[in-house]
N, C-alpha and C positions, 0 to 999 in steps of 0.2 A: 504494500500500500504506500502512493507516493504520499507528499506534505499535502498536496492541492486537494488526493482523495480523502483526508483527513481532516480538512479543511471544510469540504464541501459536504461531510455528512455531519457535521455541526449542526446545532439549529439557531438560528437569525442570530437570535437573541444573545447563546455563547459567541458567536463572531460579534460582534456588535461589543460586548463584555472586554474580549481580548483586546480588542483597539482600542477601547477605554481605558483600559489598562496601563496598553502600553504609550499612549498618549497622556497619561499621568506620570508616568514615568520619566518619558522625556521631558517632559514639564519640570520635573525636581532637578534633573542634570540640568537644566536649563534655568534655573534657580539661585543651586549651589555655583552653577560660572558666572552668574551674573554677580554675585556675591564675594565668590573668588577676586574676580576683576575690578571689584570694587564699582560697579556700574548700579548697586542695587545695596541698600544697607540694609543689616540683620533686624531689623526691625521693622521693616517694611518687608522683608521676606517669611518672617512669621507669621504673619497675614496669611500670605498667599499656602503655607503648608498645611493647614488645616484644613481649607478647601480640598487639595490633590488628596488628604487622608481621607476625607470623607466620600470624595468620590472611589478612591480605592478599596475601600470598607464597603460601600454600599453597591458597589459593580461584584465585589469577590461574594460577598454575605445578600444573596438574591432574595433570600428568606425574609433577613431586616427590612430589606428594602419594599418587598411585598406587605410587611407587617405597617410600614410607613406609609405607604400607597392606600392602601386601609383605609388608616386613621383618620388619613387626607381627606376620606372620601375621594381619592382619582383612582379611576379605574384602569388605565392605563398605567403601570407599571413604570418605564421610562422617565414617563412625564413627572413622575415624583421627582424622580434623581433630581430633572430638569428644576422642578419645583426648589428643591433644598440646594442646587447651584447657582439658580437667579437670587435667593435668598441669601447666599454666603455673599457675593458678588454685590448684592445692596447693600450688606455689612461693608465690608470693604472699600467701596466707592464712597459712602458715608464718612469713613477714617480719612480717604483721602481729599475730602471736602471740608473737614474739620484740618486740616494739615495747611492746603491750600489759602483756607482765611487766614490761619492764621499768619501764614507768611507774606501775603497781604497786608496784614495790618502791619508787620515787621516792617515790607517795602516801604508805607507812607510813615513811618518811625523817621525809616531811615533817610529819604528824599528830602522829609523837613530839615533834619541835622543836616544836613547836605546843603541844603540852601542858607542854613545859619552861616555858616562854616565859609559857607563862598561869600556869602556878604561880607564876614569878619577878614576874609580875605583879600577881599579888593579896597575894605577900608583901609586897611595895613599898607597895600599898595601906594593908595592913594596919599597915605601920610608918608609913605619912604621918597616918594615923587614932588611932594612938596617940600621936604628935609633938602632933598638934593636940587633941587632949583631954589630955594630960599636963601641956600649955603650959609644953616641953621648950623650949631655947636656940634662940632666935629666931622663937619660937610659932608655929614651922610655916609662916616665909613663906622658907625659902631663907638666914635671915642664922645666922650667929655659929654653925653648926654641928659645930663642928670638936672634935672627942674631946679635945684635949688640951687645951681651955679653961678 
């Protein structure tokens, strides 16, 4: 018996299982290199593990998944899965909304200090520029500056 007749006397459902599977799989190596590479922080990948367990728990364990299907009231089977991974997936999108504002609110933090910072620095300018065309005490090189001279 080749892989393919092996393959084809499956039913749907087990084929359909195995590439969930293994599509969760490659999602974790896919995970850990992101993390590896520093492209993706351990924290934000925490997130995402739980999902891939859940889906791997509930593709391997059909029985849970039927029991949950149930509970649902869906009578399709699948559609649960679907059900409890648009659900993790609003979890998560939610985290990354609360993440988002806040760094939001960090940018206009920072934009103001920024504009402070560049005022205080062209008024600096503006008095070095006037020091050195006035040829004020110590004509503008750092000496003898001192107000009460």
């Amino acid at each position: 018996m080749t892989p393919e007749d092996a393959v084809s006397q499956l039913p749907n459902y087990r084929r359909i299982e195995i590439w969930v599977a293994v599509g969760a799989i490659l999602f974790i190596v896919l995970l850990i290199e992101a993390i590896r590479r520093r492209r993706l922080k351990e924290r934000y990948a925490l997130l995402w593990f739980p999902l891939v367990a859940a889906v791997i728990v509930l593709t391997v364990k059909r029985d849970w998944l039927e029991a949950l299907s149930f509970t649902l009231g869906v009578h399709h089977v699948p559609s649960a899965l679907l059900l409890v991974l648009v659900g993790l997936v609003m979890v998560i999108l939610f985290h990354f909304s609360t993440v988002v504002s806040g760094l939001l609110d960090d940018r206009n933090v920072l934009a103001q200090r920024l504009g402070i910072l560049d005022a205080r620095c062209q008024a600096l300018k503006l008095e070095v520029a006037d020091l050195r065309a006035g040829g004020g005490p110590g004509k503008g090189n750092g000496e003898g500056e001192d107000s009460a001279g």
